[in-house]
Short mmCIF file of the C-alpha atoms (twelve columns), coordinates in Angstrom:
data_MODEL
# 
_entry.id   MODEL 
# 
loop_
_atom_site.group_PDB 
_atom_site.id 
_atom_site.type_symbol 
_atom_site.label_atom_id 
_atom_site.label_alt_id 
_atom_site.label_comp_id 
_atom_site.label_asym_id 
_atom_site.label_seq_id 
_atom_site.Cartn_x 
_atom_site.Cartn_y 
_atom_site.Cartn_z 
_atom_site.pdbx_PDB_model_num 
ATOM 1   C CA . UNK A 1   0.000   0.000  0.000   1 
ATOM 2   C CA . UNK A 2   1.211   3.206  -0.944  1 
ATOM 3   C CA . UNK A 3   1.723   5.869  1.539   1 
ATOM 4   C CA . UNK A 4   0.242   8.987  0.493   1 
ATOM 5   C CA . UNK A 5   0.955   12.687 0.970   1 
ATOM 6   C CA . UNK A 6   -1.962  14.511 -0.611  1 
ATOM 7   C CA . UNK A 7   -1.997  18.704 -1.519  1 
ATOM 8   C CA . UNK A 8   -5.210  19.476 -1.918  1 
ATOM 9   C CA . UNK A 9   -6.605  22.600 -3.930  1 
ATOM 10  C CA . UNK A 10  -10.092 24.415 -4.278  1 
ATOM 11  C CA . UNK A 11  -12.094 27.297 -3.094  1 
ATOM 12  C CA . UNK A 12  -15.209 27.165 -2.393  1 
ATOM 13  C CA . UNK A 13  -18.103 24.961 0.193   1 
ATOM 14  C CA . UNK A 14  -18.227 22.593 -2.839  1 
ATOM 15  C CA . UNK A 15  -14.468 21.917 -2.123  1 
ATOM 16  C CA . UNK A 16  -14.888 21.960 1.755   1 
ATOM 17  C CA . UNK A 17  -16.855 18.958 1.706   1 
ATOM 18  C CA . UNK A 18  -14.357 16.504 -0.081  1 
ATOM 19  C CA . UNK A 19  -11.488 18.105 2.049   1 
ATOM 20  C CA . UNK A 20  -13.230 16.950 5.462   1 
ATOM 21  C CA . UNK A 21  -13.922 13.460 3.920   1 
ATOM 22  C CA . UNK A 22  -10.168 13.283 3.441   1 
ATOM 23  C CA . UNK A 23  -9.782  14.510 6.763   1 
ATOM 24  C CA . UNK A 24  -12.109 12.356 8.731   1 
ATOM 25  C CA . UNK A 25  -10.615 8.944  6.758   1 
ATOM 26  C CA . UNK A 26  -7.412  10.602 8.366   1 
ATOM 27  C CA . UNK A 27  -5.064  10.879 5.201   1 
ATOM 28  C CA . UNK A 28  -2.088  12.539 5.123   1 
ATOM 29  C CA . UNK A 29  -3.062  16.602 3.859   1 
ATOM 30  C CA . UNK A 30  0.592   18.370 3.964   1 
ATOM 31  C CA . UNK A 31  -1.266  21.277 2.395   1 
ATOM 32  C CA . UNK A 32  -4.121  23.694 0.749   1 
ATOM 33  C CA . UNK A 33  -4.222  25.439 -1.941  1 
ATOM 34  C CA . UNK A 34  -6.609  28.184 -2.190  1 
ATOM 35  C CA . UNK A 35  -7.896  31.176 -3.929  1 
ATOM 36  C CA . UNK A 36  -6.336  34.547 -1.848  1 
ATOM 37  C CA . UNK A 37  -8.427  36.645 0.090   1 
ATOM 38  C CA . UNK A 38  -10.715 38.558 -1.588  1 
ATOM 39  C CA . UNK A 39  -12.940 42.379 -0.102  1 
ATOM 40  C CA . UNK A 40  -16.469 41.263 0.383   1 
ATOM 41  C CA . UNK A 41  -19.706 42.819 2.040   1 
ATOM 42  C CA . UNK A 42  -20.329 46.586 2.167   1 
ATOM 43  C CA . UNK A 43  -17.430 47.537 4.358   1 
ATOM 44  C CA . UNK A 44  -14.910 45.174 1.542   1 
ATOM 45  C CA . UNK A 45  -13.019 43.839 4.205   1 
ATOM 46  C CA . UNK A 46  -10.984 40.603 3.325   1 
ATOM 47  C CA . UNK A 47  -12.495 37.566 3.481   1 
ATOM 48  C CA . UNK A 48  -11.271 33.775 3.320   1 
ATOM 49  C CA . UNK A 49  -12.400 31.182 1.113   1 
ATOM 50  C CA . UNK A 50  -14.450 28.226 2.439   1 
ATOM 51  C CA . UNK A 51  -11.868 25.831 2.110   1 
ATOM 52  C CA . UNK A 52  -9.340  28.250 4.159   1 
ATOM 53  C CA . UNK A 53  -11.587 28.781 6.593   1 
ATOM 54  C CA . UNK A 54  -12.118 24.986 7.123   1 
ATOM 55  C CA . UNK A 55  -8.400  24.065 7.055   1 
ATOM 56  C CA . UNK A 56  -7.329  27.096 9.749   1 
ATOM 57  C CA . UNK A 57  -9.548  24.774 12.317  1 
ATOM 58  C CA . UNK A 58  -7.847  21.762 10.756  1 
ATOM 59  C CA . UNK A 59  -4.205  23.124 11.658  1 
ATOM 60  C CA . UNK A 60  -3.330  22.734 7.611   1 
ATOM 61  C CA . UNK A 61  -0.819  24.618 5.955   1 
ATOM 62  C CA . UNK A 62  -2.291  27.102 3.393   1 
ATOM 63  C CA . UNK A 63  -0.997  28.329 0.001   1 
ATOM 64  C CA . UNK A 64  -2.377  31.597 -1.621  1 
ATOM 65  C CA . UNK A 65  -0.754  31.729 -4.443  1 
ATOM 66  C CA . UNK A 66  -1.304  34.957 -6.767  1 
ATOM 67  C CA . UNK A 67  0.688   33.378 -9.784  1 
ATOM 68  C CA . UNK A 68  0.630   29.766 -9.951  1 
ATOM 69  C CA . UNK A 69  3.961   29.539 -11.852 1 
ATOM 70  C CA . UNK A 70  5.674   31.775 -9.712  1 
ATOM 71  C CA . UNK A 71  9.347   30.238 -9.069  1 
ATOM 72  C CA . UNK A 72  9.237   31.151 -5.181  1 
ATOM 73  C CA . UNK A 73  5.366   29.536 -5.229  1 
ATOM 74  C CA . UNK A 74  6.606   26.143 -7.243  1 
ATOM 75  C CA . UNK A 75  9.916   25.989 -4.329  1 
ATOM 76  C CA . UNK A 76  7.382   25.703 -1.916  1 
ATOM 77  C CA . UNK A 77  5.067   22.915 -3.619  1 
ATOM 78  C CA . UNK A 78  8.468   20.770 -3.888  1 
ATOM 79  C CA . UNK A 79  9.177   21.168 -0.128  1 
ATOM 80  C CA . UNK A 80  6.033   19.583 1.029   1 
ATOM 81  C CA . UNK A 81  6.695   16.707 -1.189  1 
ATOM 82  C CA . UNK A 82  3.659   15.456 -1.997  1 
ATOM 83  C CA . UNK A 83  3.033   12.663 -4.081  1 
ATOM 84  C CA . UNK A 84  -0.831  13.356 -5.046  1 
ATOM 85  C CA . UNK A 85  -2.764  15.852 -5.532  1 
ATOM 86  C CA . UNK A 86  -6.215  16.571 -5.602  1 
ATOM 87  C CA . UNK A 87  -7.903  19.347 -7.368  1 
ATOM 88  C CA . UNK A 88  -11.879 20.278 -6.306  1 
ATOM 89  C CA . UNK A 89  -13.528 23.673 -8.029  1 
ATOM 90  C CA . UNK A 90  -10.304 25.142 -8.160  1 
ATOM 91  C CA . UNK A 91  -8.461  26.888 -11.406 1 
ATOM 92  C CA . UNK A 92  -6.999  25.364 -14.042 1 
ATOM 93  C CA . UNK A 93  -2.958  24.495 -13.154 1 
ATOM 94  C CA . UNK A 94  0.013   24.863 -15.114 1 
ATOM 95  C CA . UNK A 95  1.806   21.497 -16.187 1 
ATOM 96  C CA . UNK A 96  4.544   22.594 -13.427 1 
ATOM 97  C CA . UNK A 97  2.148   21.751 -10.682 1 
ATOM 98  C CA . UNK A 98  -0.185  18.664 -11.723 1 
ATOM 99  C CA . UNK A 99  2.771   16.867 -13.058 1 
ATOM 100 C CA . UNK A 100 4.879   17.493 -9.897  1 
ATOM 101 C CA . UNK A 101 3.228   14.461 -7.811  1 
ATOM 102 C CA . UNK A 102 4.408   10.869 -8.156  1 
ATOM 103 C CA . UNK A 103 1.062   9.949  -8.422  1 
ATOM 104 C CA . UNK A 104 -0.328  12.456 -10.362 1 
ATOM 105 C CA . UNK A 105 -3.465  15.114 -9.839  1 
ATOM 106 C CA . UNK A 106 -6.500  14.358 -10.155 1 
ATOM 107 C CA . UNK A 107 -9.884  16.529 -9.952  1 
ATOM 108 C CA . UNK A 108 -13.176 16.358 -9.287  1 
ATOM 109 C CA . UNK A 109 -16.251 17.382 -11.437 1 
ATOM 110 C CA . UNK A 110 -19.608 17.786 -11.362 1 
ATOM 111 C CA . UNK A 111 -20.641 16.098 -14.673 1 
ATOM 112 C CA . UNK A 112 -20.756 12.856 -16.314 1 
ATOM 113 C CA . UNK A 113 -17.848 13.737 -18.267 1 
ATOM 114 C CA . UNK A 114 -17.172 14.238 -21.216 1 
ATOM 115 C CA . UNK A 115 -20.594 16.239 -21.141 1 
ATOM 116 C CA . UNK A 116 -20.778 19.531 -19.074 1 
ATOM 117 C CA . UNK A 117 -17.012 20.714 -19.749 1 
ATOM 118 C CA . UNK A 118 -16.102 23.951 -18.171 1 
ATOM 119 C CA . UNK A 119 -17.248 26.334 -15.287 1 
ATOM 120 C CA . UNK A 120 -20.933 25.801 -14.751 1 
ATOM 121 C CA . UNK A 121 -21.893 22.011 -15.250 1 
ATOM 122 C CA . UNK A 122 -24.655 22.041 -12.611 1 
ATOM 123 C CA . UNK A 123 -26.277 25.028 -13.759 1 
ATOM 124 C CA . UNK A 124 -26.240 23.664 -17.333 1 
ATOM 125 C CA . UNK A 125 -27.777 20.440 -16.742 1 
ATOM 126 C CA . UNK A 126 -30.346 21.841 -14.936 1 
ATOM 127 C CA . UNK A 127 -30.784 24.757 -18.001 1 
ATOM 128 C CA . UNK A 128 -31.014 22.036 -20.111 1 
ATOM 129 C CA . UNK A 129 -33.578 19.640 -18.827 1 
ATOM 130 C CA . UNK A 130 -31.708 16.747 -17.757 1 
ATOM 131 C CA . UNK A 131 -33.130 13.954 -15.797 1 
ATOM 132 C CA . UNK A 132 -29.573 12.777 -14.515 1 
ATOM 133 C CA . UNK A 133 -26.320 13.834 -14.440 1 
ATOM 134 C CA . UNK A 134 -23.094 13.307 -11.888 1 
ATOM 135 C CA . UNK A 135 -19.630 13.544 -10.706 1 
ATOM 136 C CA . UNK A 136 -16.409 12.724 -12.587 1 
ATOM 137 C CA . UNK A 137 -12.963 11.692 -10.810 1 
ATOM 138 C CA . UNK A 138 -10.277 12.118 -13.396 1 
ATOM 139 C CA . UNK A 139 -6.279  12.479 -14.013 1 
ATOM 140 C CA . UNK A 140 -5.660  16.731 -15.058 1 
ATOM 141 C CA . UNK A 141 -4.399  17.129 -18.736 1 
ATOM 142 C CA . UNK A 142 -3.058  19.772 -20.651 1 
ATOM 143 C CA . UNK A 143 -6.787  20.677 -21.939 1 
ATOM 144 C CA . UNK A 144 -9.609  21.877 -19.725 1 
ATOM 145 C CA . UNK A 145 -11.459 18.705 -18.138 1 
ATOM 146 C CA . UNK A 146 -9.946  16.200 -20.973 1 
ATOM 147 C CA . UNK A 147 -8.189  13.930 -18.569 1 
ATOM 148 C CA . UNK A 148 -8.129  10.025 -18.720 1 
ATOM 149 C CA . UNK A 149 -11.881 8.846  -16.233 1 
ATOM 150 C CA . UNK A 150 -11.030 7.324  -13.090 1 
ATOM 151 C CA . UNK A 151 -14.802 7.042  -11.676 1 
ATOM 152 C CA . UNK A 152 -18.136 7.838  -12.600 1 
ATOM 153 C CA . UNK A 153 -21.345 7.787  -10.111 1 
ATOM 154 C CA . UNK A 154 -24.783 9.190  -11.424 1 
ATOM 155 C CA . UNK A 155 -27.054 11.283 -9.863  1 
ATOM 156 C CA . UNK A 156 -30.770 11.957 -10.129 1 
ATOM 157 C CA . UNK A 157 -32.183 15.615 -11.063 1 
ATOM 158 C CA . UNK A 158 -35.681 15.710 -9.794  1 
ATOM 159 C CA . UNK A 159 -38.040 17.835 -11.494 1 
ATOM 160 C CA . UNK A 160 -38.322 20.545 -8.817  1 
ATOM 161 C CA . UNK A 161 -34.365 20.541 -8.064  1 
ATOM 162 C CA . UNK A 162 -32.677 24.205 -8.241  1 
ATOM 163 C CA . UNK A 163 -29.047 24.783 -9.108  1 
ATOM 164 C CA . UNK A 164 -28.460 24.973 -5.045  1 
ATOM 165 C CA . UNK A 165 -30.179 21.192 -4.367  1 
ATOM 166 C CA . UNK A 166 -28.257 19.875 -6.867  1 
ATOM 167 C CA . UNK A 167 -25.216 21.649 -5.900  1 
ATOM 168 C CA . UNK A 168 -25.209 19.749 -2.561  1 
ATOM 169 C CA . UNK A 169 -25.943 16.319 -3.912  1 
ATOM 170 C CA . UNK A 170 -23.411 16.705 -6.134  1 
ATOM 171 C CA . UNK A 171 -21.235 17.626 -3.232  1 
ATOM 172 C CA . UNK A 172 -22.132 14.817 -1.247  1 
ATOM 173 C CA . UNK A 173 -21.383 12.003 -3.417  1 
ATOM 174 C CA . UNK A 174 -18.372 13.943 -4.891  1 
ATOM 175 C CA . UNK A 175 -16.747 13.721 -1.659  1 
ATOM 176 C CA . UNK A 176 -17.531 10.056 -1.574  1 
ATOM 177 C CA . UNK A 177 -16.067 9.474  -4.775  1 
ATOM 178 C CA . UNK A 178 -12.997 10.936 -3.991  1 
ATOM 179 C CA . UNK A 179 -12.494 8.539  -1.001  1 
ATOM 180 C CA . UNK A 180 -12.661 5.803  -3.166  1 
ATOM 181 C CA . UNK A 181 -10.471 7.385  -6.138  1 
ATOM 182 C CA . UNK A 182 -8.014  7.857  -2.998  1 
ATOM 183 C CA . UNK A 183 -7.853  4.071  -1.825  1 
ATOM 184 C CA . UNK A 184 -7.486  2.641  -5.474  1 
ATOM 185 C CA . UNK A 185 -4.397  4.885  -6.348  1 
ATOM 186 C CA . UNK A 186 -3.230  3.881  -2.691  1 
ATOM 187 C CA . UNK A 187 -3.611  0.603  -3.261  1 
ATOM 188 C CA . UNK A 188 -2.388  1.188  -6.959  1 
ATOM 189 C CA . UNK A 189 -5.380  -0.419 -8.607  1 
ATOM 190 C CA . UNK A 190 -6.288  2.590  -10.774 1 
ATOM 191 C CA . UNK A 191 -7.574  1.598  -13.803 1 
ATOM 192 C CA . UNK A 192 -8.645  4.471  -16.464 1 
ATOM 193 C CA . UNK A 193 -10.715 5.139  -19.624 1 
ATOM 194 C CA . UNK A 194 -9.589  7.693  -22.151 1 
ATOM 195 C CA . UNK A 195 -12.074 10.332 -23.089 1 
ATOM 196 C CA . UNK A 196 -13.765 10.358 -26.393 1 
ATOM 197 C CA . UNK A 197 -11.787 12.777 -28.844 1 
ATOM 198 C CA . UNK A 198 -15.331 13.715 -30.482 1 
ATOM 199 C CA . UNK A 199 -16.383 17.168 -29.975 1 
ATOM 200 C CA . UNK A 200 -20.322 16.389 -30.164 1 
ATOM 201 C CA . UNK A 201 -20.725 16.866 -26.205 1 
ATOM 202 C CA . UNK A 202 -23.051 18.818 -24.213 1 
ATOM 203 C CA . UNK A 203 -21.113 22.043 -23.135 1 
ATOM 204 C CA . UNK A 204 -20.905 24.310 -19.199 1 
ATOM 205 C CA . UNK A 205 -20.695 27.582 -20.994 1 
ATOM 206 C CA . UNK A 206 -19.793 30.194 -18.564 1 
ATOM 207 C CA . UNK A 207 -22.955 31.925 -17.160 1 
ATOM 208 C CA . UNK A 208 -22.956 35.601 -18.402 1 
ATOM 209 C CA . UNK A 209 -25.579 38.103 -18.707 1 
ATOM 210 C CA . UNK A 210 -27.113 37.182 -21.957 1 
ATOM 211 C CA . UNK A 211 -27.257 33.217 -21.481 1 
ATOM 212 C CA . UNK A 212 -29.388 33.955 -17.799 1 
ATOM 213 C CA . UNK A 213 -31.660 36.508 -19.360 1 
ATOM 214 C CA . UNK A 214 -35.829 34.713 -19.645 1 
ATOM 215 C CA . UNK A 215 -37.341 35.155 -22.443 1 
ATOM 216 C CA . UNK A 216 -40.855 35.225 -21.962 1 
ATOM 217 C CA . UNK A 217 -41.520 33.495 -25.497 1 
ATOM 218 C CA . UNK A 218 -39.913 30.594 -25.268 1 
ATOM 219 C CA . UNK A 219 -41.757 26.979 -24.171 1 
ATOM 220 C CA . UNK A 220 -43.044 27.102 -20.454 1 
ATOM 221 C CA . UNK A 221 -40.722 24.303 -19.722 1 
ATOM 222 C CA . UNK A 222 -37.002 26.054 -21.014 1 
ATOM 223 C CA . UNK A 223 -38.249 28.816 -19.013 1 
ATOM 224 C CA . UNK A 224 -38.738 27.109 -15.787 1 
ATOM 225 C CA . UNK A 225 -35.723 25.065 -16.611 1 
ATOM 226 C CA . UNK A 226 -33.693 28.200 -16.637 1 
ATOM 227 C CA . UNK A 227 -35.132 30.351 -13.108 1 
ATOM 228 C CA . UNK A 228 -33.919 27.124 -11.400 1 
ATOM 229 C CA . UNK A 229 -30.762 26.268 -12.960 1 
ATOM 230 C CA . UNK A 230 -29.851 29.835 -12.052 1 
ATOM 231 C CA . UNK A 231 -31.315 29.203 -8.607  1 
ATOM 232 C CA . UNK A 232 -29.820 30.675 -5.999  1 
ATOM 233 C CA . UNK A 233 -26.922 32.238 -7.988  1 
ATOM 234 C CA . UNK A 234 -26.337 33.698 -10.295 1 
ATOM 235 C CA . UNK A 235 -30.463 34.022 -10.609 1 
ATOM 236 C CA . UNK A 236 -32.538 34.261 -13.986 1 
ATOM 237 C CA . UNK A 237 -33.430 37.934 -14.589 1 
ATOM 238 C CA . UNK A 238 -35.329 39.731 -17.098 1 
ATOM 239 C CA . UNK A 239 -37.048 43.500 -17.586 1 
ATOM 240 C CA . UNK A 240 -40.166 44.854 -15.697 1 
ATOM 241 C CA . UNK A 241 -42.419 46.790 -17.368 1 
ATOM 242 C CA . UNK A 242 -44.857 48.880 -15.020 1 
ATOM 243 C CA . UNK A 243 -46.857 51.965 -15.227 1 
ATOM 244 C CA . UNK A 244 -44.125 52.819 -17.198 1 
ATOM 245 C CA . UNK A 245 -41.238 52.201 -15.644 1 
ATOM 246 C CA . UNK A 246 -39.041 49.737 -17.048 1 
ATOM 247 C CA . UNK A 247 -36.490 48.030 -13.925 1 
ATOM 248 C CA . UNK A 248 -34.283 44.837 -14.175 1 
ATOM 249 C CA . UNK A 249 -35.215 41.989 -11.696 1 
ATOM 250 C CA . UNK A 250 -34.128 38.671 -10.544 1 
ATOM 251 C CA . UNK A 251 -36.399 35.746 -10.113 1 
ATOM 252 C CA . UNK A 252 -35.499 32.995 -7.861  1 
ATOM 253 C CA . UNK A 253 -38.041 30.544 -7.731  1 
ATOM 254 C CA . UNK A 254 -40.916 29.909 -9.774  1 
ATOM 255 C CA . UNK A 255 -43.181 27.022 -10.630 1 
ATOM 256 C CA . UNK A 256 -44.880 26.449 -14.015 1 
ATOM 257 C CA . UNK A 257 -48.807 25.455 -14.724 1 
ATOM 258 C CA . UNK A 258 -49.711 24.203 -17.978 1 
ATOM 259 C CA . UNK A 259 -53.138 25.942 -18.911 1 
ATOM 260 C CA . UNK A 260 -55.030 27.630 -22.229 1 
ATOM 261 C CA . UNK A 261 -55.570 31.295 -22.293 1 
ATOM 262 C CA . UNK A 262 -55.703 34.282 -24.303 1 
ATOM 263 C CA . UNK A 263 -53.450 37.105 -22.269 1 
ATOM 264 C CA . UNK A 264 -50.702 38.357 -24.104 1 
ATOM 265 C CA . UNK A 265 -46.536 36.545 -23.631 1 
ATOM 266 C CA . UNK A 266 -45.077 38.443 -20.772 1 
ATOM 267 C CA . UNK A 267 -48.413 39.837 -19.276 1 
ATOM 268 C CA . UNK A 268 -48.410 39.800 -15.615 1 
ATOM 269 C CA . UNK A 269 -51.565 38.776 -13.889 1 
ATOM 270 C CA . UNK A 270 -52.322 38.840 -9.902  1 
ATOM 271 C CA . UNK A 271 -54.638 36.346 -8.069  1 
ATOM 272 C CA . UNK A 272 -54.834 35.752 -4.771  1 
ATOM 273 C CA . UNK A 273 -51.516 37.031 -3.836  1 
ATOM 274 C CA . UNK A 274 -49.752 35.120 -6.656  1 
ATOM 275 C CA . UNK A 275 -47.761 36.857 -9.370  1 
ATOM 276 C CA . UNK A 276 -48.219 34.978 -12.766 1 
ATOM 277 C CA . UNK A 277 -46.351 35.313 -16.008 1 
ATOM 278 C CA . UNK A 278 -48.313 34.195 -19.016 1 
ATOM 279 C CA . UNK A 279 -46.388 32.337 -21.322 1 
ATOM 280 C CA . UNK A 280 -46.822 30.079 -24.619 1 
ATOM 281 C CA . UNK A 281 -49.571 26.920 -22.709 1 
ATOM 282 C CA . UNK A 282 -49.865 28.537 -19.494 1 
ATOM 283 C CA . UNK A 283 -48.600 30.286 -16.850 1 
ATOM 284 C CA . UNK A 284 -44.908 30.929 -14.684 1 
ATOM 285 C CA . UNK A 285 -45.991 31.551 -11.146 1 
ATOM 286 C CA . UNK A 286 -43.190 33.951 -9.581  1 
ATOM 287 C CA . UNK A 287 -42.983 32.541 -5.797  1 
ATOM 288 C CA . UNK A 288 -39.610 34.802 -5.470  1 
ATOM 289 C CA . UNK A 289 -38.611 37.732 -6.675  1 
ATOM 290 C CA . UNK A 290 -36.381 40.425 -6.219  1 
ATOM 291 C CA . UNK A 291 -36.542 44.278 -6.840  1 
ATOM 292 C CA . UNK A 292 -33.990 46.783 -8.157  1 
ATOM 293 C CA . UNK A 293 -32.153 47.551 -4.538  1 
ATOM 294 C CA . UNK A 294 -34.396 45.692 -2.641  1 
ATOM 295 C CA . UNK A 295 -33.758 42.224 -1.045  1 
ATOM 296 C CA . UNK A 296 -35.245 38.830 -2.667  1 
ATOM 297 C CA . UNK A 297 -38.997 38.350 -1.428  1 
ATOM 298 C CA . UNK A 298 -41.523 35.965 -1.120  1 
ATOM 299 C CA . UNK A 299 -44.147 37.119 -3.985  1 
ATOM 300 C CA . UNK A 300 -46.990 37.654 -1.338  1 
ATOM 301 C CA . UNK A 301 -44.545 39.597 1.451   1 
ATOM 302 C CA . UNK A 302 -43.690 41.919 -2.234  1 
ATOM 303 C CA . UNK A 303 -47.337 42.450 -3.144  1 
ATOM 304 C CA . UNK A 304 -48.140 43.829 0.445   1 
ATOM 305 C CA . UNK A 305 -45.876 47.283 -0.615  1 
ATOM 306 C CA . UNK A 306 -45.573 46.759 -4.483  1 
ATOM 307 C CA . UNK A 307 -48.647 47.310 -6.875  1 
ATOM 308 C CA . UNK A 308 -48.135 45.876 -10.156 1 
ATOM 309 C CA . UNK A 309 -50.576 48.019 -12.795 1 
ATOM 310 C CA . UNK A 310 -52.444 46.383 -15.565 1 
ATOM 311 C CA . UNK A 311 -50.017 47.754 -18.014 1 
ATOM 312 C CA . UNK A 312 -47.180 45.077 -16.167 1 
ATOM 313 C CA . UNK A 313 -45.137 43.017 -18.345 1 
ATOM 314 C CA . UNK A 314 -42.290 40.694 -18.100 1 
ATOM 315 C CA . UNK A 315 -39.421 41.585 -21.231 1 
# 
């Protein structure tokens, strides 16, 4: 058996998760990698990443590297002689760094690869209307998420799962996975499938402010789709238009009723305390929204000091 001495990079919760399963099946961690400090909140004071904060209570050395080929940065990787490393919502690492290990670097992501390359696989499936997708152990390559498959485990989307539920399934049975990618390349019965050189796969594009814009006239089904694989972050958005005034907003949760009628695409309709969105064979009922510089609401705590006019329509 092979006696390991794991660094271990990534950022954010996602990443926190696999780093305490390592922790808890007591492994040797000689060090994290993680993104540097960064100004957040009104008053932009410096705050740690997830993963940081997690190691600090875990006595683990941290690395905040700047420059990831930095000569002084690379001196220190080689002191802490690690022979594995394992890479979890990090950034992608020069060939100095995942080829340093004996045993190589591996990552974890959160697709059945070699669908959902790149930075937002959960979001995408969701976007897309999958019924399944999963997590991906593999060996790092020169190419983004090209790497040789090490494991595979699938996991169910339910029809009501957000970006956020799925994000924590995911993050679940990702840190599971990378237990058991750990004890086959300890006991150095790693076995691995090449990737499929075809470039007909399902792509993560990164999420930018045209690709999580609704529009209204697409089918009732893309548009739920896409409020909750933007759900909670970054959030599906689109333009309000009301007695004239035309304001940006965010929706965050919404649920779609398939039913005939002859309003207009776009036209908002109240009932009962329920915002509604008519669309192409029904309706998108808006259950929370949020207002230009006002917090995200529950639709019936908005309507009590918000009047939508009969003129309001979704854009």
């Amino acid at each position: 058996m092979r006696d390991l001495r794991i660094l271990f990079m990534g950022t954010p919760d996602f990443a926190v998760e696999t780093l305490k399963a390592i922790i808890e099946h007591r492994y040797n961690v000689v060090g994290v990698i993680t993104a540097p400090d960064r100004p957040a909140g009104r008053g932009r004071k410096l705050r740690a990443s997830a993963v940081k904060e997690y190691a600090i209570t875990k006595n683990l050395k941290v690395l905040q590297p700047t420059n990831l080929k930095d000569d002084s940065f690379i001196e220190e990787l080689s002191l802490l002689k690690a022979n594995l490393n394992i890479v979890v919502a990090f950034r992608m690492l020069p060939k100095v760094v995942w080829n340093m290990p004996e045993y190589g670097t591996f990552n974890l992501h959160a697709s059945l690869l070699p669908d959902y390359r790149g930075a937002a696989p959960i979001n995408w499936a969701i976007i897309n209307g999958e019924q399944k997708t999963g997590i991906t152990t593999f060996f790092i390559d020169e190419k983004i998420d090209t790497g040789h498959v090490i494991f595979q485990k699938e996991v169910t989307i339910d029809s009501d799962d957000t970006a956020g539920i799925l994000h924590d399934k995911l993050m679940v049975q990702g840190g599971k996975l990378v237990i058991d990618t750990i004890k086959a390349i300890e006991n150095d019965s790693v076995t691995v499938k090449p990737q499929p050189k075809e470039d007909t796969f399902k792509t993560a594009y990164k999420l930018n402010r045209e690709n999580t814009k609704i529009n209204w006239e697409e089918d009732i089904n893309t548009i739920h789709n896409l409020i909750r694989g933007l759900s909670p972050y970054p959030s599906a958005w689109c333009q309000l238009y009301n007695k004239g005034i035309s304001e940006n907003i965010k929706i965050y949760d919404a649920k779609s009723i398939i039913e005939a009628h002859n309003h207009e695409t776009g036209k908002v309709i109240i009932e009962d305390s329920i915002i509604k969105v008519a669309v192409k064979s029904g309706y998108i009922l808006l259950n929370k929204l949020q207002l230009p510089g006002k917090k995200a609401m529950e639709s019936k705590a908005l309507l009590n000091g918000y009047v939508f006019y009969r003129d309001a329509k979704m854009s």
